[in-house]
N, C-alpha and C positions, 0 to 999 in steps of 0.2 A: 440468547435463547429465551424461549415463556417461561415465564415463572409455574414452576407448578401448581403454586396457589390460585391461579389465574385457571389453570385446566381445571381444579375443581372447580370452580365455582359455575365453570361454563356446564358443566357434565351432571351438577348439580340442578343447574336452572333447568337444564332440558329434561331428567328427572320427573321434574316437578311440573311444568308444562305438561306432559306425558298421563303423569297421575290426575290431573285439573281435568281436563281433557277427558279423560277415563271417568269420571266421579259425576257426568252428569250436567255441565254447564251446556248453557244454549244459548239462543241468538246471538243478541250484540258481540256479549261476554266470548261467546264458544269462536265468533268469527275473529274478534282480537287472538285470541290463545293460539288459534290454526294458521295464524298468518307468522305470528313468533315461532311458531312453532318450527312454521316451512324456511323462514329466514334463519332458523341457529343450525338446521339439519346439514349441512354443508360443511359449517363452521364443527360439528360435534364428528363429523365422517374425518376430517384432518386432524382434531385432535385426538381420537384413537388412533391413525394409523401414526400421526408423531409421538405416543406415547407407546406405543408398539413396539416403532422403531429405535425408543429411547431405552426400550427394555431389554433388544437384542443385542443393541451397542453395549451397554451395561454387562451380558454373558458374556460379551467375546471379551471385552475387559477380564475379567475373572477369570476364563479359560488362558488369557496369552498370561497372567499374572502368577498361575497354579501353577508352582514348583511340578508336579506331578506331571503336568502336561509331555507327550512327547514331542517332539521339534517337529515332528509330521502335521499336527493339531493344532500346533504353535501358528505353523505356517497358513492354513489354510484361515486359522482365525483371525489373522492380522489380515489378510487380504479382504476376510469379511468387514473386517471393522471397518478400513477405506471405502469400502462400497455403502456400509450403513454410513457413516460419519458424509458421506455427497449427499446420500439420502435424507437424512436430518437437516442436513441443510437448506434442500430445497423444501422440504415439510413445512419447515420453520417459517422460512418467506413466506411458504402458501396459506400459511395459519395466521401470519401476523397481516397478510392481505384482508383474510375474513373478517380479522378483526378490527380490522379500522372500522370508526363510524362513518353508518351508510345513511344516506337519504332515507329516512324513511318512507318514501314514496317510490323509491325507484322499482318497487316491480309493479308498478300502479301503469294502467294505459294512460295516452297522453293527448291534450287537445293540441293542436300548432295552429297556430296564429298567422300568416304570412298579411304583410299589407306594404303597398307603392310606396317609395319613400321619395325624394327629391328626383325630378328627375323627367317630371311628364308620364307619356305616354310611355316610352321606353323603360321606366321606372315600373311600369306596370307590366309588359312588355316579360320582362325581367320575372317579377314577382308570381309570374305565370309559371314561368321555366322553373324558379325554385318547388311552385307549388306539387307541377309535377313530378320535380326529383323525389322530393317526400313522400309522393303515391307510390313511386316504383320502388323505392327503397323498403317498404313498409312491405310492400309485395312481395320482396327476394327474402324477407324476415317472417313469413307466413303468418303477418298480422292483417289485421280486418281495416279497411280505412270506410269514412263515411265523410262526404262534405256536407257540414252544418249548413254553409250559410256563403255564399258569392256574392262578389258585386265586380262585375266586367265594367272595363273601360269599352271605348268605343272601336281600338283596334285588333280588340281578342284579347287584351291581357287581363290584367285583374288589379282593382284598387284594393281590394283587400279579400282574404277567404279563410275559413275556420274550418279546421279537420281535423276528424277524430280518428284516431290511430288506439284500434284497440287489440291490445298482446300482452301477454306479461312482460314487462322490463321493456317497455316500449317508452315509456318517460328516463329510465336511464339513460338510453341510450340518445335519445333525442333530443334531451336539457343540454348537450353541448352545440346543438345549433342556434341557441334563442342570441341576439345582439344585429348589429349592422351588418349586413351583406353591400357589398359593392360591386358593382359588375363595368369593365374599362369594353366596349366595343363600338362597333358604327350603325346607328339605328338604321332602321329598314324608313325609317322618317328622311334618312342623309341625304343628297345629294351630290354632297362635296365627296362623298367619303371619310369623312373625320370623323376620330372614335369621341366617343361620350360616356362620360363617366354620371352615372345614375345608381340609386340606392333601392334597397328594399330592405324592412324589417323582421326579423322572427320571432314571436314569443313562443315557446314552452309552454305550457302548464301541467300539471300532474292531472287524473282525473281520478278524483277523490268515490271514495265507495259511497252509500246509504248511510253506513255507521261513521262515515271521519265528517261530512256535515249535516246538524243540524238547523233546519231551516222550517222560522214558524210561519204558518199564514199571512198572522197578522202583519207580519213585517215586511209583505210582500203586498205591490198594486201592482196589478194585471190591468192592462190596456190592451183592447183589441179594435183595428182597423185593418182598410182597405190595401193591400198590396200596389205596390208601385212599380212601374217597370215590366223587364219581363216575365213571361211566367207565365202566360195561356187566357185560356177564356174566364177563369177569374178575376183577372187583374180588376178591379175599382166594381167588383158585382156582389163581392162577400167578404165579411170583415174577419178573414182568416188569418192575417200578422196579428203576429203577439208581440208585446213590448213588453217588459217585468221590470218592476224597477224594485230593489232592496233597500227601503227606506233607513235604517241602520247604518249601510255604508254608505250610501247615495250610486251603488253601481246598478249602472241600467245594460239590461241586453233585451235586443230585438231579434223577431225569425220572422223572416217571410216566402220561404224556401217552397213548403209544401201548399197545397192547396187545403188540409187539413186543418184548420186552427188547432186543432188538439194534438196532433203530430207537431206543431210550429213549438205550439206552447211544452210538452216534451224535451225537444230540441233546447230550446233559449231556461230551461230548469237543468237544463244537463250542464251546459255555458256556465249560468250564475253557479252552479254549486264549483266548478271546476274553479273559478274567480276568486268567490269568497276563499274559499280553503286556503288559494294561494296568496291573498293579502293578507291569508291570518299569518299563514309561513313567513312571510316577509317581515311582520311585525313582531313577530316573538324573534327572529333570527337579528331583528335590528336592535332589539332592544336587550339580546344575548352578546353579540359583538360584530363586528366590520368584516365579520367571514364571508357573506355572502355576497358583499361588492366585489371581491376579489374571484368569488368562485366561477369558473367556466357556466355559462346557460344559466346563467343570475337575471336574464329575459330585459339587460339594462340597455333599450331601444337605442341610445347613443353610441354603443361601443360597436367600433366597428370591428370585426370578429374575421371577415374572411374577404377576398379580394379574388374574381373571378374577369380573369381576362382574356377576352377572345381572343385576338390577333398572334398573340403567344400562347396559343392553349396552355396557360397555367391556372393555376389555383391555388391560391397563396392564403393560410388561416395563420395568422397573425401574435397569436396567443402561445403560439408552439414551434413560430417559423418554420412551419412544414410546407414545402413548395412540390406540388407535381403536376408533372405536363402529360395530362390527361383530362382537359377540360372535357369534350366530350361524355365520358364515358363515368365523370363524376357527376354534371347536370343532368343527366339521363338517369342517374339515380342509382346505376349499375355496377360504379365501384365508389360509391358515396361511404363505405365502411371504410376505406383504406384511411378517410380522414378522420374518422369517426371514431376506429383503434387506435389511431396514436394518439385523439383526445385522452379515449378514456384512459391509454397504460402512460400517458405522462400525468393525467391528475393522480392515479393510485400510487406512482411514483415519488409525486409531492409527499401525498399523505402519508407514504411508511417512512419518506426520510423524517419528517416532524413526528410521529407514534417511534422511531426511533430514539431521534433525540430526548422522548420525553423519560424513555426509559433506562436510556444512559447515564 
C-alpha cells in the first residue's frame, strides 16, 4: 500500500503549487507551475479517492469490530468492506501508476523523423508507407500534423521526411516508434517475384516549448541559398533555403520547403530547437545512467524494433513479441494503437514492478 507520508507530501505540493500560482507569478515561472500543476492534478484526483476509500474501509472495520453492532449491520458491513478492500486495491495500482516517473516531455507535441534505410528504392518505397501511417494515425488522435521538410526519391517514395505532430501527449505516445523498421515483401522493382528485405529508420523527438530552450543569436550562422530540386518557379531564382548551423554543438538543419525564406527559416528554428533539447536529454540521461539504452523510443537508429511483412500480413515488434496479422490495417495507420498499447501498458508494467520492488 502508499505510505501515507508519501500522500501527504503529494497533497502538500499541490497545495503549494495552487497558492504560487494564486500569489501573482508570470511568464516563464507561471508556465513551469501550470504545467506541474496539470501533471500532479490526476495524480492528487486518486489520491483523495484512495484516501477516501481508505477511510471507509477503516469505519466498516470499527462497525464489524463494535460489540454493539447488531448481526443485521454486522452483515451488511462485511460485505461492504469486500467491495471497498477490491476497491483499494485497484486505487492502489492506479496511484502507484501515477506515480512512477514520467518523461518529462511526454505531453509535449513530437517532431518524427522518418528516413530510407538500406535497401534502395524500395527502402524508400517503404519509408513512404511508414510516413503515411504516422499522418493517419495522428489524425484518428485529433492531433495537427505539418510536414517540415521532404526529399522524394525518383519512384514516389521518400529518402527522408520530418513531421510535426502537434497534440498534447503526442511525443508519449510516439517515442515507442523511434529504432529500425524492417519491411520482408516483393518490390514493385521484382520481376522474379522474390521478396526483399529493406529497412527504414524513425526518430522521435519531443518538441520542446520557448521556455525548455534557450538559444542565443550569437551562437547561431544563418545561411541562405537558392532551392534545389522540386518546388515551383522559385527553384535557383531566389535565395529562399535556409541552413542554420549551432555553432556550440556543431548541429546544422536546412529548409527549403516553402517558397518564403522567413517561413523556411521558422521551420529549420523549430527543428534546431527540437534537436538541441534532445541531445541535452541524452547527455544528462547518459551521464545519469544506462536507462535510456534500454528504454523503448531511445531514437537508437540501429535497433531494429518492429518487422512488417507482407506476404504473411504480419507485424511482428520485437521488443514485446507482439505478433498480429493485420498488416494492412496497421500501415494504413488505422489500427497502428493496438501496437502502440501494448508498448505503452508493457513499459508501465516494467516500471511498477521495479517502483515495487524498490518499496519492498
Amino acid at each position: 500500500m502508499i505510505p501515507a507520508a508519501k500522500l501527504e507530501r503529494l497533497l502538500d505540493r499541490y497545495a503549494a503549487l495552487e497558492s504560487e500560482m494564486a500569489s501573482g507569478a508570470s511568464g516563464s515561472q507561471f508556465v513551469k507551475l501550470s504545467r506541474e500543476h496539470a501533471e500532479l492534478a490526476p495524480v492528487i484526483e486518486a489520491a483523495r479517492a484512495y484516501r477516501s476509500t481508505q477511510k471507509q474501509l477503516e469505519d466498516a472495520d470499527t462497525l464489524i469490530a463494535d460489540p454493539a453492532s447488531d448481526s443485521e449491520m454486522r452483515g451488511l458491513a462485511e460485505q461492504e468492506r469486500a467491495e471497498l478492500k477490491q476497491r483499494l486495491e485497484a486505487l492502489d495500482r492506479e496511484l502507484k501508476l501515477q506515480l512512477l516517473p514520467k518523461d518529462a516531455m511526454d505531453s509535449s507535441s513530437a517532431i518524427v523523423e522518418v528516413r530510407a534505410g538500406t535497401g534502395g528504392d524500395e527502402a524508400a518505397l517503404f519509408a513512404a508507407v511508414l510516413l503515411g501511417m504516422y499522418q493517419r494515425y495522428a489524425s484518428l488522435q485529433g492531433w495537427k500534423t505539418e510536414l517540415l521538410s521532404m526529399s522524394e526519391s525518383d519512384l514516389g517514395g521518400i529518402k527522408e521526411a520530418t513531421l510535426e505532430v502537434e497534440g498534447r501527449g503526442a511525443y508519449a505516445r510516439l517515442k515507442f516508434e523511434s529504432g529500425g523498421h524492417r519491411v520482408q515483401r516483393v518490390p514493385v522493382t521484382e520481376s522474379q517475384g522474390r521478396i526483399h528485405t529493406s529497412a527504414a529508420t524513425v526518430a522521435v523527438l519531443p518538441e520542446p516549448e520557448d521556455v525548455d530552450v534557450n538559444i542565443q543569436d550569437k551562437d547561431l550562422r544563418i545561411d541562405v541559398y537558392r532551392a534545389s530540386g522540386a518546388g515551383g518557379q522559385h527553384v535557383n531564382k531566389t535565395e529562399s533555403a535556409v541552413r542554420i548551423t549551432h555553432m556550440p554543438s556543431g548541429i546544422v538543419v536546412a529548409m527549403q520547403e516553402e517558397k518564403s525564406q522567413h517561413k523556411n527559416k521558422a521551420k529549420a528554428m523549430k527543428l534546431l530547437k527540437a534537436k538541441l533539447f534532445e541531445s541535452e536529454r541524452a547527455r544528462v540521461d547518459a551521464a545519469r545512467a544506462s536507462e535510456r539504452k534500454g528504454l523503448i523510443g531511445s531514437g537508437d537508429r540501429s535497433e531494429r524494433i518492429r518487422t512488417y511483412n507482407f506476404p504473411q500480413g504480419r507485424v511482428t515488434d520485437h521488443r514485446i513479441n507482439l505478433t498480429l496479422y493485420k498488416l494492412d490495417r496497421i500501415v494504413s495507420g488505422d489500427e497502428l494503437s493496438d501496437v502502440i498499447d501494448a508498448l505503452v501498458a508493457q513499459d508501465q508494467a516494467d516500471r511498477l514492478a521495479a517502483f515495487e520492488a524498490e518499496d519492498a
